[in-house]
N, C-alpha and C positions, 0 to 999 in steps of 0.2 A: 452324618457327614456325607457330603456329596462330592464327588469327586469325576472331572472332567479331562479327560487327556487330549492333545492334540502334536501334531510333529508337524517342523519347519524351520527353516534354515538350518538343517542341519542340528538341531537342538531338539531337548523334550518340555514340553510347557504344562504346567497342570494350574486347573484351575479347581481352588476349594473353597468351598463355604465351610467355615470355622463355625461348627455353635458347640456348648458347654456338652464332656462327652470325655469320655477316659482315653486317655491313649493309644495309638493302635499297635500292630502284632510290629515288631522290629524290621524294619527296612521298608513301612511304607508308611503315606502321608499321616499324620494324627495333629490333634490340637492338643492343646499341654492350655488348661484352666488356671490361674490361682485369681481365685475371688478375691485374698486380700488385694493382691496389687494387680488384677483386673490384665492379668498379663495373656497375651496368646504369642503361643511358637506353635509355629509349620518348617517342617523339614521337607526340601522335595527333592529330587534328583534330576539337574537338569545339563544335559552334556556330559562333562570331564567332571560336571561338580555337583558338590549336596551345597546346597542352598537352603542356609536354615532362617525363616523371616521370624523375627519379634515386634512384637510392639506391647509397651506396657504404659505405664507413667511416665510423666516426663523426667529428665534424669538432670543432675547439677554435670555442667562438664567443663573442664579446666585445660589452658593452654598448659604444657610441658612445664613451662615458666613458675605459671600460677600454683601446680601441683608441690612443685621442690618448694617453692614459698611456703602457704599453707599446709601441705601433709592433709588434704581431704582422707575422710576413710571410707566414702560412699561417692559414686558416680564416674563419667565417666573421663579419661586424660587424651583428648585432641592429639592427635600425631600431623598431620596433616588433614588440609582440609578447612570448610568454613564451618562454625557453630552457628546455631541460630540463637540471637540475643533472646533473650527472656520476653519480651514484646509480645509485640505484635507480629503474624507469619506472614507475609507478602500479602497483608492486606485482608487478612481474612478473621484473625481474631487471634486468642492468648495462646502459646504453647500450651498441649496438655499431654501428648505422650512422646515416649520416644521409641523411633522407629529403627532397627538395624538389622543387619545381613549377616550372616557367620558365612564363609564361602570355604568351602574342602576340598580338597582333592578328593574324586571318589575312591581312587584307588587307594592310596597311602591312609585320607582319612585325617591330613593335617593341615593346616592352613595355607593358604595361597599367597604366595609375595606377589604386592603391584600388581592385583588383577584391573582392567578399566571395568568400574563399574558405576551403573546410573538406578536410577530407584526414583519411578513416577507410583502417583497414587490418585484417583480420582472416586470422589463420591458415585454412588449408584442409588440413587435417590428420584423420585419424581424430576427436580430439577436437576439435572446433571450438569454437575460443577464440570469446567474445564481439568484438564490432568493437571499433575504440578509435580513439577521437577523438585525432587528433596536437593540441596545442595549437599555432597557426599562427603561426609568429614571420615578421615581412616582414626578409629579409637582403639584403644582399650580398658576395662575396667581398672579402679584405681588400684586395687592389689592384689591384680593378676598382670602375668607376663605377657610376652608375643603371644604365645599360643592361644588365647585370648581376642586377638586382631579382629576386628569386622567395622562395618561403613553404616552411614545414615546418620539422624540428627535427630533434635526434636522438631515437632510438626505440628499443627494445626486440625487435631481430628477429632468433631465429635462424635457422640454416639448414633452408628447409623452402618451401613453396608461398603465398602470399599474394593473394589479392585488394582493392587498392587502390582505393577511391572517393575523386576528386577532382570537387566541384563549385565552379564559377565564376558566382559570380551564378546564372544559367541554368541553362547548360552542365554537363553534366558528362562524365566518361567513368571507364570503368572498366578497371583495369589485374590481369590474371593474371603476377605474376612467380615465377619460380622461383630461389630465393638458395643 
């Protein structure tokens, strides 16, 4: 794991490369592996917050509405916010993971009501894709509660190197993942 620190606006930004590797010592950055479902979390601490980035497979997600209809028992339940349709991602190809934020208070260590938050991601590839704006839906899993709460959608990302900007009001940090 490589790990880059930088400070600005007022905030702490860290940038990591994720590759397959155990967990680190408690209160600092680590990649969390599961080969079956291909998942990485990063936890970073940036400003007033822990900022913890996922991205796994892509996940089934249901308007409020659709959830009391159906009773899903896997994925994720829209609060606000846009989903991205099953399709096509702004032109670029199939949804294939989904991307979210868990945002904390550092101090308390509980979730954050109504933070404004945006989540770009752009390939680091020979070709360097443009960034792209996730459209930020607020969810939570289908049977878990508030505490629970975090943002992002499904995405468009194949397998290859990415850098991920997540800002919170403030704060922001910056995430090197390798999928």
């Amino acid at each position: 794991m490589i790990m880059r620190k930088t400070y600005g606006a007022a905030a702490f930004a860290a940038a990591i490369i994720a590759l397959p590797s155990a967990a680190g010592a408690a209160g600092t950055p680590a990649h969390t592996s599961s080969m079956a479902m291909g998942a990485v979390t990063i936890p970073v601490t940036a400003g007033a917050y822990r900022m913890t980035l996922t991205i796994g497979p892509r996940e089934a997600m249901y308007s409020q509405a659709q959830a009391r209809r159906t009773h899903p028992t896997t994925g994720e339940i829209m609060l606000r916010g846009t989903m991205m349709m099953g399709g096509m991602s702004m032109g670029m190809g199939m949804l294939n993971r989904h991307l979210e934020v868990y945002v904390l208070d550092r101090r308390t260590m509980r979730p954050v009501s109504n933070p404004m938050v945006s989540i770009t991601y752009q390939a680091l590839s020979p070709m360097m894709r443009r960034p792209v704006q996730v459209p930020v839906a607020v969810m939570v899993g289908v049977s878990m509660d508030m505490a629970d709460i975090h943002y992002g959608n499904n995405v468009f990302m194949p397998a290859g190197t990415y850098r991920v900007s997540v800002h919170v009001n403030t704060a922001y940090a910056t995430y090197t993942v390798r999928l």
